[in-house]
MILO-788435 format. One record per residue: residue number from 0; x, y, z of N, C-alpha, C in turn. Coordinates in pm, 1 decimal. Example, Ala and Ser with C-alpha at 12.3 -4.5 7.8 and 13.67 -1.06 7.14 Angstrom:
# MILO-788435
+------+----------+----------+----------+----------+----------+----------+----------+----------+----------+
! resi !       nX !       nY !       nZ !      caX !      caY !      caZ !       cX !       cY !       cZ !
+------+----------+----------+----------+----------+----------+----------+----------+----------+----------+
!    0 !   1319.0 !   -569.0 !    780.0 !   1230.0 !   -450.0 !    780.0 !   1320.0 !   -330.0 !    780.0 !
!    1 !   1285.0 !   -225.0 !    708.0 !   1367.0 !   -106.0 !    714.0 !   1290.0 !      3.0 !    787.0 !
+------+----------+----------+----------+----------+----------+----------+----------+----------+----------+
END
This chain:
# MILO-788435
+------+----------+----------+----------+----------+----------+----------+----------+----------+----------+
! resi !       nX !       nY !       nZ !      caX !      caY !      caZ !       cX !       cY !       cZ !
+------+----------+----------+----------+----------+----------+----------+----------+----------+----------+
!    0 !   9599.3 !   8936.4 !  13325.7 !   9497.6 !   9036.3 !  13304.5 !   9511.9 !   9097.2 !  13164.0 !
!    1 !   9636.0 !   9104.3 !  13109.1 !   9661.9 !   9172.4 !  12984.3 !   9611.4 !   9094.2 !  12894.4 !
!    2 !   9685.5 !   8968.8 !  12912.5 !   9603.1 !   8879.5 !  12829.9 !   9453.2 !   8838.6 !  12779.7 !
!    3 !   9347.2 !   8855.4 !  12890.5 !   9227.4 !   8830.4 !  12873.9 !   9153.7 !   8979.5 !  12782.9 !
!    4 !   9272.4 !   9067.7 !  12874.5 !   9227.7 !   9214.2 !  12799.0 !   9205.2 !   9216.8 !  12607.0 !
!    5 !   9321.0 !   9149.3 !  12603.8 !   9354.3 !   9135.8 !  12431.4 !   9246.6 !   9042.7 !  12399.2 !
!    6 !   9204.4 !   8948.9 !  12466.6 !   9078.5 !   8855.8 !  12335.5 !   8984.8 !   8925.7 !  12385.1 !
!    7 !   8933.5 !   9029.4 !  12509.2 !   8825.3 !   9059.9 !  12466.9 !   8844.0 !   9203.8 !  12399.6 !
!    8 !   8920.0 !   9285.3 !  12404.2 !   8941.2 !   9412.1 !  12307.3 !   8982.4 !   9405.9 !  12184.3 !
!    9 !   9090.5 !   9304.6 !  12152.3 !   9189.8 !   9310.3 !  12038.8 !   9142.0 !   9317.2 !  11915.3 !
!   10 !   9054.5 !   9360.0 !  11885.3 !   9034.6 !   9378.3 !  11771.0 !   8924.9 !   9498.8 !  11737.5 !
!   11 !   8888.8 !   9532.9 !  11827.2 !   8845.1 !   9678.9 !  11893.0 !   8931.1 !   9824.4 !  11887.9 !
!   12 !   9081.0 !   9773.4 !  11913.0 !   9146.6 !   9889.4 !  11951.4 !   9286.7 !   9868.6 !  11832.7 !
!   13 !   9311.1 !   9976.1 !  11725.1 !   9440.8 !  10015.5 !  11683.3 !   9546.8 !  10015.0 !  11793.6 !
!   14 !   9678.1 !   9936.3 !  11745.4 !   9782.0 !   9997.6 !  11827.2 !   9877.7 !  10093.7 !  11724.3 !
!   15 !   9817.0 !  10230.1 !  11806.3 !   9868.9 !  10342.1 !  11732.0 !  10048.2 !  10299.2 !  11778.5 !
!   16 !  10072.5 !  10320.3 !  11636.8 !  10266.9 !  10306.1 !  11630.7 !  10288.3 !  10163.0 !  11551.8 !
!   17 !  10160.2 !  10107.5 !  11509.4 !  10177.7 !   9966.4 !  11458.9 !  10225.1 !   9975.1 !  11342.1 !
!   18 !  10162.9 !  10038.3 !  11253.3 !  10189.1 !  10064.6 !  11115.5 !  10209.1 !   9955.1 !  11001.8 !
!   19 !  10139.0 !   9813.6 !  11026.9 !  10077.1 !   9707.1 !  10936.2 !  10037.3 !   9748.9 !  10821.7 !
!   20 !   9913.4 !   9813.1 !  10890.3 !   9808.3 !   9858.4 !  10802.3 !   9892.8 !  10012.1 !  10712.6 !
!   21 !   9969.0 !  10045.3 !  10725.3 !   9958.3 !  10171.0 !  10643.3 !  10056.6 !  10184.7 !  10518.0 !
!   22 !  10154.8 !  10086.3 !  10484.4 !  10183.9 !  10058.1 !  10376.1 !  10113.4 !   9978.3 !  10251.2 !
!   23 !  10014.8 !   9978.5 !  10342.2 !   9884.0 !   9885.2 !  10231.8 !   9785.1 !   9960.4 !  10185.7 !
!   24 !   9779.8 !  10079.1 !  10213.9 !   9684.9 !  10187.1 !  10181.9 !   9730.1 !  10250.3 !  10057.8 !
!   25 !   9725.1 !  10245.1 !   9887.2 !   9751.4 !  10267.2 !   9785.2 !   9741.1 !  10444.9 !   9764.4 !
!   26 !   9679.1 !  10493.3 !   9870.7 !   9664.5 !  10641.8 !   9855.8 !   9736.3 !  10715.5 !   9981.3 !
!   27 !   9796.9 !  10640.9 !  10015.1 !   9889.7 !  10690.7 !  10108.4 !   9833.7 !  10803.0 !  10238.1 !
!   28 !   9711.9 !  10754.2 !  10261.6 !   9675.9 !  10790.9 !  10393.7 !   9729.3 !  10724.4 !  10557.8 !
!   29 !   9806.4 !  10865.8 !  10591.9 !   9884.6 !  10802.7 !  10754.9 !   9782.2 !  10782.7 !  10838.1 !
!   30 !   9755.5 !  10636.1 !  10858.1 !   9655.6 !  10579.6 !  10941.9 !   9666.6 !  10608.0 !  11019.0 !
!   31 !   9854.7 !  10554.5 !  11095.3 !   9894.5 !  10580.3 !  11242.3 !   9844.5 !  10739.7 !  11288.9 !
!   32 !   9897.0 !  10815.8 !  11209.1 !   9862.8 !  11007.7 !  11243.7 !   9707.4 !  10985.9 !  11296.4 !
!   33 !   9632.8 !  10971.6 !  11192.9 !   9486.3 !  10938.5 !  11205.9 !   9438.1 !  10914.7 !  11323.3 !
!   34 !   9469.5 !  10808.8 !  11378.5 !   9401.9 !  10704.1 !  11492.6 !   9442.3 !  10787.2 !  11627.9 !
!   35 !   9639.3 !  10827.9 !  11569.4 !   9640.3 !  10900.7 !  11717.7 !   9542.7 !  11030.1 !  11715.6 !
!   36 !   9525.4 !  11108.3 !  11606.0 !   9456.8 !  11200.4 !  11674.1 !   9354.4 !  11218.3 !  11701.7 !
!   37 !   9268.1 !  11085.5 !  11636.1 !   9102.2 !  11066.9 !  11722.5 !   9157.1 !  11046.0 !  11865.7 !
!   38 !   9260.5 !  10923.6 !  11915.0 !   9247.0 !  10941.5 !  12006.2 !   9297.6 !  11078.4 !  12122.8 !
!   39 !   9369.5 !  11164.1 !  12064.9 !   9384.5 !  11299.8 !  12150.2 !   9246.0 !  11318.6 !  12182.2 !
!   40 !   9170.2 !  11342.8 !  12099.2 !   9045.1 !  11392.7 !  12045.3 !   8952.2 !  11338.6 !  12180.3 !
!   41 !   8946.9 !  11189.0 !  12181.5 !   8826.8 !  11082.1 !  12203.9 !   8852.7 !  11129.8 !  12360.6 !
!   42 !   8988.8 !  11075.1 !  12422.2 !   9052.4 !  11006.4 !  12527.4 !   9074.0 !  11096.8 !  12612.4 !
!   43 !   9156.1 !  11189.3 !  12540.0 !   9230.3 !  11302.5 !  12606.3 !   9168.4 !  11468.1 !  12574.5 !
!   44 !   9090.7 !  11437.7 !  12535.6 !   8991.1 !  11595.1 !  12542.3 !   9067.4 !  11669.0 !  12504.9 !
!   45 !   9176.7 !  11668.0 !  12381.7 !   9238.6 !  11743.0 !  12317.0 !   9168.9 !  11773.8 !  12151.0 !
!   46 !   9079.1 !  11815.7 !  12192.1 !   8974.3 !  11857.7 !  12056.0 !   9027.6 !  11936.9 !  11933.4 !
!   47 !   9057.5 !  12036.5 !  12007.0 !   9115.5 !  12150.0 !  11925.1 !   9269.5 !  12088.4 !  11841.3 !
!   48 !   9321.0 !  12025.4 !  11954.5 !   9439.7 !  12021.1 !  11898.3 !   9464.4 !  11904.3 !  11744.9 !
!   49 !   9390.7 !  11796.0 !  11806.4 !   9316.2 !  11654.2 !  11770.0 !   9273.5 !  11724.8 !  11521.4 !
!   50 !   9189.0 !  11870.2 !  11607.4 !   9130.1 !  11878.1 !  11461.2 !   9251.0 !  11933.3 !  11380.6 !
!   51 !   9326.5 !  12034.9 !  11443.8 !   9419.4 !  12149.1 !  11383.9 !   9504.9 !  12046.7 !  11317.7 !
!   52 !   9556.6 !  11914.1 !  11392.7 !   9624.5 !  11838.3 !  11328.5 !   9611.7 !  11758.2 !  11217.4 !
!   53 !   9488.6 !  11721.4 !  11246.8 !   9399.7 !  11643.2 !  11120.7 !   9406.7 !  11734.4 !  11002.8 !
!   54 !   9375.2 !  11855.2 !  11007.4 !   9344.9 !  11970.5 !  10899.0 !   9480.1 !  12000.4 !  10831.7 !
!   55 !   9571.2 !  11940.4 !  10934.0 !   9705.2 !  11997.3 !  10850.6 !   9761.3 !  11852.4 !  10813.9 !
!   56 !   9663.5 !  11776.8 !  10800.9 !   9713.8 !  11634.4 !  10692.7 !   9650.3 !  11704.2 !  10532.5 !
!   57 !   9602.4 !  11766.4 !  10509.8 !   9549.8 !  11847.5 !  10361.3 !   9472.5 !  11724.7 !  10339.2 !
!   58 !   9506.7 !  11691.0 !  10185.1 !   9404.0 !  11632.3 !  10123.5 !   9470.0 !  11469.7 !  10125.2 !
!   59 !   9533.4 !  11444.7 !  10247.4 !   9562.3 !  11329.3 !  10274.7 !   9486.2 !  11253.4 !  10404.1 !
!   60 !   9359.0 !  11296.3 !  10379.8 !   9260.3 !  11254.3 !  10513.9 !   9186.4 !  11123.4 !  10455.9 !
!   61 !   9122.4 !  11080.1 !  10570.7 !   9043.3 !  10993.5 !  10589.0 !   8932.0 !  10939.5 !  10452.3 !
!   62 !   8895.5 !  11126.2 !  10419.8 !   8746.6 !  11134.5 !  10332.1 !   8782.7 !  10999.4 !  10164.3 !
!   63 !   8871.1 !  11002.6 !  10179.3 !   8881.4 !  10867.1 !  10063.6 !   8856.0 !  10749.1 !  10107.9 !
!   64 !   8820.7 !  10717.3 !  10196.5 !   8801.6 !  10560.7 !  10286.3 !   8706.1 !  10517.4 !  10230.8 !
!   65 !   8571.8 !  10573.5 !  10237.7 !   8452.6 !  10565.5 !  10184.0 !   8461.1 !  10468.4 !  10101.6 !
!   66 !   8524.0 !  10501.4 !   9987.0 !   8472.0 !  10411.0 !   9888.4 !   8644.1 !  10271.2 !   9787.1 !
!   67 !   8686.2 !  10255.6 !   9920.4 !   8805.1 !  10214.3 !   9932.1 !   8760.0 !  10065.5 !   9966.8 !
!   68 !   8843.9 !   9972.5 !   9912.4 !   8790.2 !   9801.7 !   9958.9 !   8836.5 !   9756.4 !  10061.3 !
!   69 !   8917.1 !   9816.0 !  10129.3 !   8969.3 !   9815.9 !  10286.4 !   9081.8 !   9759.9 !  10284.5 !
!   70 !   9171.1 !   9783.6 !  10200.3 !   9342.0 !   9758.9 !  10186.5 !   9417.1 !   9692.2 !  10335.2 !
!   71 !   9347.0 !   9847.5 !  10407.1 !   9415.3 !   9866.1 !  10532.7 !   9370.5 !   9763.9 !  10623.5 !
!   72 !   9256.7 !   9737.3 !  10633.4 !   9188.0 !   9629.5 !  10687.6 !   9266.0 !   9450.0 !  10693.7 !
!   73 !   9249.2 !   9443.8 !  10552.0 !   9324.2 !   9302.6 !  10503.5 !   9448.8 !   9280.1 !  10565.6 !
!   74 !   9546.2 !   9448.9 !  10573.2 !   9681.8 !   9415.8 !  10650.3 !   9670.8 !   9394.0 !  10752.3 !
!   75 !   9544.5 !   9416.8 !  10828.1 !   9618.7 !   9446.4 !  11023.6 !   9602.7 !   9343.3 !  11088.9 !
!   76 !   9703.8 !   9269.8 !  11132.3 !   9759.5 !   9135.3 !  11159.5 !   9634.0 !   9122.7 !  11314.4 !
!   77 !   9554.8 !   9216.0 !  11382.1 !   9457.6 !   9220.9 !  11476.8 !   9358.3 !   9221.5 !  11465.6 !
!   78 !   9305.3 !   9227.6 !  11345.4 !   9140.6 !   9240.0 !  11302.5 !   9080.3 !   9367.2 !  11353.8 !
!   79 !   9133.7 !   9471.4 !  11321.6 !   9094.8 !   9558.4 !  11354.9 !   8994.3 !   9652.1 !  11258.7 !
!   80 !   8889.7 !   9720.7 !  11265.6 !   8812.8 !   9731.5 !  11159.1 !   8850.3 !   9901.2 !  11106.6 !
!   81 !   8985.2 !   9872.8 !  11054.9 !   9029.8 !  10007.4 !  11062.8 !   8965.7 !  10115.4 !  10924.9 !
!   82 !   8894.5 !  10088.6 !  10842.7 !   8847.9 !  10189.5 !  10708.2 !   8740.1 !  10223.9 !  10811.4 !
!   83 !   8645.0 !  10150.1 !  10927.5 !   8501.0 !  10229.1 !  10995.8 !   8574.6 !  10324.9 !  11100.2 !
!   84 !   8690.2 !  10300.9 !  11157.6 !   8727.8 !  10339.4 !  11283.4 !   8816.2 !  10525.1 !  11164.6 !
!   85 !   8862.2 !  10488.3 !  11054.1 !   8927.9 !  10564.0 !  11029.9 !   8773.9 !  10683.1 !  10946.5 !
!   86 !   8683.1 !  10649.1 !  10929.6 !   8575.8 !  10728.9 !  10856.6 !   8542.3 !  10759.8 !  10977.5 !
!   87 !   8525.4 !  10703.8 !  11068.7 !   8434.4 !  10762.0 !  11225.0 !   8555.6 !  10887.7 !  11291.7 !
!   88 !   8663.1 !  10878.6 !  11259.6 !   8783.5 !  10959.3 !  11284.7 !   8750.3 !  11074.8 !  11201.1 !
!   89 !   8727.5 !  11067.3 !  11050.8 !   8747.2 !  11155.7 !  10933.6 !   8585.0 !  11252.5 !  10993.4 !
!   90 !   8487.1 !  11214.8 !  11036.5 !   8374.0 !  11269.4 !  11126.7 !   8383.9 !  11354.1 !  11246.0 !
!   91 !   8473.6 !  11279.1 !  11341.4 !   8485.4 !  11419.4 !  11437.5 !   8596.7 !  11488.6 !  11432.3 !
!   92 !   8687.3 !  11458.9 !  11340.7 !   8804.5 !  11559.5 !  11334.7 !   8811.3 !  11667.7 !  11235.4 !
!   93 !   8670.9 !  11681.4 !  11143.7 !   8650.5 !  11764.8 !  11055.2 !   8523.4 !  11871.9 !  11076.3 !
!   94 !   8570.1 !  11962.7 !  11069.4 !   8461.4 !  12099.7 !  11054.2 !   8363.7 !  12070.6 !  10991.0 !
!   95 !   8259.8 !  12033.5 !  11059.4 !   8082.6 !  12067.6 !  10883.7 !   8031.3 !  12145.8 !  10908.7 !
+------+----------+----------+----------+----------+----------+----------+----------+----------+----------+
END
């Protein structure tokens, strides 16, 4: 069952704690931090906590992804589409 799980998700879902992708990121944004706290956020209806944490990454957030060639992407040995998943993160974990 795990198995079938992985070809049809695996490349859908970060495995937060992987950390492939985050020595490849030249601006030194913590992906892993990131991903877990969308998912507090997404999963676990930890909203508040999800943003307070995000906010106390300073100016080491997401908002540089934008216009980034996807470093992080190229590393993650899962195909994971991590610069959309990490801008869709940098969206609900920030105040507008």
């Amino acid at each position: 069952m795990l198995a079938e799980g992985r070809k049809t998700f695996g490349d859908l879902n970060c495995r937060i704690g992987c950390t492939h992708c985050q020595g490849a990121c030249p601006r030194g944004i913590p992906v892993n931090s990131i991903m877990r706290y969308e998912y507090y956020f997404r999963a676990q209806g930890r909203e508040k906590a999800a943003m307070a944490d995000y906010a106390g990454l300073g100016a080491r957030n997401a908002a540089d992804c934008a216009d980034c060639p996807g470093y992080c992407e190229a590393a993650c040995p899962h195909g994971v589409p991590i610069q959309g998943k990490l801008l869709l993160a940098h969206d609900r974990l920030t105040m507008a």
